[in-house]
One Martini backbone bead per residue (centre of mass of N, CA, C, O) as a GRO file, in nm:
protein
  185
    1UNK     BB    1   2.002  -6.075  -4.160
    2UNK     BB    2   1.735  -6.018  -3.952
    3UNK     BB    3   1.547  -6.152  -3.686
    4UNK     BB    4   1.229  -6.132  -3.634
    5UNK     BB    5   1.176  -6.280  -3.369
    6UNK     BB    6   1.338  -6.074  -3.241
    7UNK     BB    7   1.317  -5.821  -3.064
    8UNK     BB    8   1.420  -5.546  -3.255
    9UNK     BB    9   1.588  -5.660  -3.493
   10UNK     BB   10   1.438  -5.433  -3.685
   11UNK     BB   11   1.511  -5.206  -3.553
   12UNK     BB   12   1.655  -4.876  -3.410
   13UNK     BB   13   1.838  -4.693  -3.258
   14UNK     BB   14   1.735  -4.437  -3.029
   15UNK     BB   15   1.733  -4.190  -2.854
   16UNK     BB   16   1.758  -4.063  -2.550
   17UNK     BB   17   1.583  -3.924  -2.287
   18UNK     BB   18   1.648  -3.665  -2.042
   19UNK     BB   19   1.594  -3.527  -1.787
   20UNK     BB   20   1.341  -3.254  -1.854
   21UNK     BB   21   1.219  -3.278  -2.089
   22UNK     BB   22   0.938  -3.243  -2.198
   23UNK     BB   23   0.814  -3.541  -2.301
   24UNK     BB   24   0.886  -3.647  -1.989
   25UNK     BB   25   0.631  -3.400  -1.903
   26UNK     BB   26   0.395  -3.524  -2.083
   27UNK     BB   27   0.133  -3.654  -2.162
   28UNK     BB   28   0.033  -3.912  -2.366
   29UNK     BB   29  -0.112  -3.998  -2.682
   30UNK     BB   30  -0.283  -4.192  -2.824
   31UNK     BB   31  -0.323  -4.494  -3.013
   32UNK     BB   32  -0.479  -4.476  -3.357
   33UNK     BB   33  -0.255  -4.630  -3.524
   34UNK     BB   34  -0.237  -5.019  -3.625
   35UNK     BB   35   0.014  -5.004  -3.814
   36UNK     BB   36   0.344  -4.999  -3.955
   37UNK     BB   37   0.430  -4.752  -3.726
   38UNK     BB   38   0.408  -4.897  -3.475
   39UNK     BB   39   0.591  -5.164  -3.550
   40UNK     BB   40   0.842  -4.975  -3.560
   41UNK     BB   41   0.827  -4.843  -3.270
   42UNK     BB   42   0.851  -5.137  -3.111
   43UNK     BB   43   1.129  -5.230  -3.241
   44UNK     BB   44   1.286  -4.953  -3.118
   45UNK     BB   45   1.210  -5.000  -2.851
   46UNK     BB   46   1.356  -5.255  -2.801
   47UNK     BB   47   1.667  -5.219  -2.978
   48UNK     BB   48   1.674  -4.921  -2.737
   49UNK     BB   49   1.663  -5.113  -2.447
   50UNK     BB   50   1.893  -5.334  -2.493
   51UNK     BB   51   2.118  -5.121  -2.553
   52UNK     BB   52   2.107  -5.028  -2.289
   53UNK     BB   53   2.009  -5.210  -2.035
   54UNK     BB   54   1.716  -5.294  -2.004
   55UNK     BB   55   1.337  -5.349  -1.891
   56UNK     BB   56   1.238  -5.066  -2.002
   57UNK     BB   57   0.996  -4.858  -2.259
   58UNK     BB   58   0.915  -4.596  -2.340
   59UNK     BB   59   0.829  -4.339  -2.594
   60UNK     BB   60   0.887  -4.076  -2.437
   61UNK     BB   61   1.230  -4.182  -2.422
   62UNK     BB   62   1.230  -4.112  -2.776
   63UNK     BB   63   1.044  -3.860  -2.828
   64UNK     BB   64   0.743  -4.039  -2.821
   65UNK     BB   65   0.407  -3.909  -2.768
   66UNK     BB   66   0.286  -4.261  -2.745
   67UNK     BB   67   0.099  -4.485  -2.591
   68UNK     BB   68   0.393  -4.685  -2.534
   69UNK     BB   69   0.535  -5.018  -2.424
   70UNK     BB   70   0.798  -5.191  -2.324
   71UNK     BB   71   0.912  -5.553  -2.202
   72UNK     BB   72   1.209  -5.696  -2.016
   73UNK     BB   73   1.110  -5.903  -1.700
   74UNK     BB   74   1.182  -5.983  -1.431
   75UNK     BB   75   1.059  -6.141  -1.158
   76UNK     BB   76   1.112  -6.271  -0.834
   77UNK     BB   77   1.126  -6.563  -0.986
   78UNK     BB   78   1.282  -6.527  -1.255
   79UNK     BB   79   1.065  -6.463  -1.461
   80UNK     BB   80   0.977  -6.380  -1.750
   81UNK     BB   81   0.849  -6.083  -1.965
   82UNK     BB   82   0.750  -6.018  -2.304
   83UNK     BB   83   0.640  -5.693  -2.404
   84UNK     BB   84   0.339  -5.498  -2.515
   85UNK     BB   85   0.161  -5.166  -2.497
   86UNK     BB   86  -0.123  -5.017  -2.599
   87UNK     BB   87  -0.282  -4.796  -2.430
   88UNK     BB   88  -0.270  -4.816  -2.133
   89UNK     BB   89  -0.441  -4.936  -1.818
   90UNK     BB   90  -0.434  -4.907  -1.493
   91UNK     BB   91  -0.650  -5.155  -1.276
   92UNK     BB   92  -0.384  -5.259  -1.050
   93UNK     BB   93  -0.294  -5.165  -0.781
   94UNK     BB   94  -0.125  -5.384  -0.505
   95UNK     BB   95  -0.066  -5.463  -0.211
   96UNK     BB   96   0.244  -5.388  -0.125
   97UNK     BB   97   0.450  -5.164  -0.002
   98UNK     BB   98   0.744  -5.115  -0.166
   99UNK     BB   99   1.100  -5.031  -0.137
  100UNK     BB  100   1.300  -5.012  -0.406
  101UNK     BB  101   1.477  -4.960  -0.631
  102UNK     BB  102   1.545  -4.748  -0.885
  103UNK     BB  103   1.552  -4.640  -1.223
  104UNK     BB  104   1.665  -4.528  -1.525
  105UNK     BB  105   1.700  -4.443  -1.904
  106UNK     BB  106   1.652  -4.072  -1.810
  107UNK     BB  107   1.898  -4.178  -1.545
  108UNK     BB  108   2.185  -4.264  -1.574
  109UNK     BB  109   2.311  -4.425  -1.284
  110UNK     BB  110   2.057  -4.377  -1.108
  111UNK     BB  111   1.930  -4.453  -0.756
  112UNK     BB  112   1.594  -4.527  -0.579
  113UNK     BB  113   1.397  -4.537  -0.366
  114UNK     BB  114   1.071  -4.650  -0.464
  115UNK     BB  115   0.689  -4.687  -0.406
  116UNK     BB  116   0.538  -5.002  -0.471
  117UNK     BB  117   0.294  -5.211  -0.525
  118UNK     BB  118   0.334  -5.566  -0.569
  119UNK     BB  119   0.065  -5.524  -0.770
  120UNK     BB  120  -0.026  -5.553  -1.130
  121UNK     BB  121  -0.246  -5.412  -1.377
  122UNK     BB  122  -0.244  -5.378  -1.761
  123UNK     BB  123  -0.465  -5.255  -2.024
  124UNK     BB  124  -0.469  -5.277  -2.378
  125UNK     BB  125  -0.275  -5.330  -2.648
  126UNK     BB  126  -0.174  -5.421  -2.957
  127UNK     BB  127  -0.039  -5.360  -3.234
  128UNK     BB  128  -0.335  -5.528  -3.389
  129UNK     BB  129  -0.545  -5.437  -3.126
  130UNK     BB  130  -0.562  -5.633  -2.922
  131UNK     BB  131  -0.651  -5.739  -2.615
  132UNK     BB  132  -0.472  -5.658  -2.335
  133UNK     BB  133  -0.365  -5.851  -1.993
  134UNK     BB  134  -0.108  -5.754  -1.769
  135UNK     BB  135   0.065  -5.915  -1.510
  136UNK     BB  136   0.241  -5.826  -1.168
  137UNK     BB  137   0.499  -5.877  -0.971
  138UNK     BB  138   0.732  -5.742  -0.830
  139UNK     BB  139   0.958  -5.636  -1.059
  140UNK     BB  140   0.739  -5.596  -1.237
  141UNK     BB  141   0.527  -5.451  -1.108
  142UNK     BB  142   0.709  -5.214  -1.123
  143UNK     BB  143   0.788  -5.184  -1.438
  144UNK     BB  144   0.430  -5.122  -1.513
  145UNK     BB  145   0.455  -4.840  -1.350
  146UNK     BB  146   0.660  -4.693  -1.428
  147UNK     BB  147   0.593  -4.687  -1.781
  148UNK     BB  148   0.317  -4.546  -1.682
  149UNK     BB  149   0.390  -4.317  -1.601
  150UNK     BB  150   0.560  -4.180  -1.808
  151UNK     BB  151   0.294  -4.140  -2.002
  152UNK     BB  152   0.187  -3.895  -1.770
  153UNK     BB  153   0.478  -3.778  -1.744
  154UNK     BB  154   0.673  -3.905  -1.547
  155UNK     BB  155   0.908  -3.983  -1.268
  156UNK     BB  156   1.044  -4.124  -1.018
  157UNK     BB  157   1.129  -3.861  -0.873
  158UNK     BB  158   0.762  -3.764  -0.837
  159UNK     BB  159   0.795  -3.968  -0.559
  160UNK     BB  160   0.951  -3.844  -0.446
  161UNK     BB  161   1.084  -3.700  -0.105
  162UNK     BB  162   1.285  -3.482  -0.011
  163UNK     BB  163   1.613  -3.592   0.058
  164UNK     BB  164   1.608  -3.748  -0.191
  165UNK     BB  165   1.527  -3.630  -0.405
  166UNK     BB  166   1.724  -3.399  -0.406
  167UNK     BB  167   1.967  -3.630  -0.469
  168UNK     BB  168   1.868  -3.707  -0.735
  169UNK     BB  169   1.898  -3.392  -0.874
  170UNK     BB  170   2.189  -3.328  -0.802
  171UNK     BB  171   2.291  -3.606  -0.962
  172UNK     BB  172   2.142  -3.489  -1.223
  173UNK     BB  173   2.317  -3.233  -1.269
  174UNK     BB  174   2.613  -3.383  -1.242
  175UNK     BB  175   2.627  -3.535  -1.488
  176UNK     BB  176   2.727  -3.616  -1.797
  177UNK     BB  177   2.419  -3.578  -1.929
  178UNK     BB  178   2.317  -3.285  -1.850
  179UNK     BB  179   2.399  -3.128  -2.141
  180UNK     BB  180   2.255  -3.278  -2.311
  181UNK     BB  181   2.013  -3.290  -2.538
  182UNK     BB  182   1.749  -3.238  -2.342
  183UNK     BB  183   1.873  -3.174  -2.093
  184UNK     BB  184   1.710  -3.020  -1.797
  185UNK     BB  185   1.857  -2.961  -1.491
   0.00000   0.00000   0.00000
């Protein structure tokens, strides 16, 4: 039997969507039904997250074009973060502006300095509807912007440019994972 407290143990490992697929590039739909099926896919979420060896994951990261993600994340003073946004919307980047590495579970083993702000705050919804507000600072708050950017349709090579960008794509074309369905570089 699994147990229902931590975060995915009943949820279902779900194949990873790799960079090019159309669902990573396409903003996703709001979640209007706060039923039994948003609660599997964030359990799915998590499952398929943690299966990874990741910090966090978007709904069309497993295929679902559905404005969600979760998060296991833990910020510069090494404070642990747990939980999911439903409909997020960014309402605060601010600080300071730093490059730090940046990776992503829909380009394994690839990584990119990458600017981002050190201080975010995403309000949105729980499973249940509930109005959520989450802050974070340092690597948390790189991470709420990161799976916030997913929503949008981005991902993280579509803030660099010139020889980085290049050689994040360079790097991302010759990997073994971009013949996989689903991968377009």
């Amino acid at each position: 039997m699994r147990n229902r407290s931590i975060p995915g143990s009943s949820g279902r490992v779900r194949a990873m969507r790799m960079l090019g697929d159309p669902v990573l590039h396409a903003p996703c739909a709001p979640v209007t039904d706060f039923g039994p099926a948003l609660a599997g896919l964030i359990e799915d979420l998590f499952a398929t997250m943690y299966a990874a060896r990741g910090v966090g994951l978007a709904a069309n990261q497993i295929g679902v074009p559905l404005r969600v993600f979760v998060y296991d994340c833990p910020d510069d003073e090494d404070v642990r973060h747990l939980g999911h946004v439903v409909n997020p919307r960014p309402v605060v980047t601010d600080g300071i502006a730093l490059s730090g590495p940046e990776g992503c579970l829909s380009l394994p083993g690839i990584e990119a300095g990458t600017e981002r702000a050190d201080r975010a705050v995403v309000e949105g919804f729980t499973r249940e509807g509930e109005p959520v507000r989450v802050e974070g600072t340092g690597f948390f708050a790189r991470c709420l912007q990161h799976e916030s950017d997913h929503l949008e349709g981005l991902v993280y090579p579509d803030r660099l440019a010139g020889r980085r960008r290049a050689q994040v794509l360079r790097t991302a074309a010759r990997a073994p994972w971009a013949g996989e369905p689903g991968a377009y570089v």
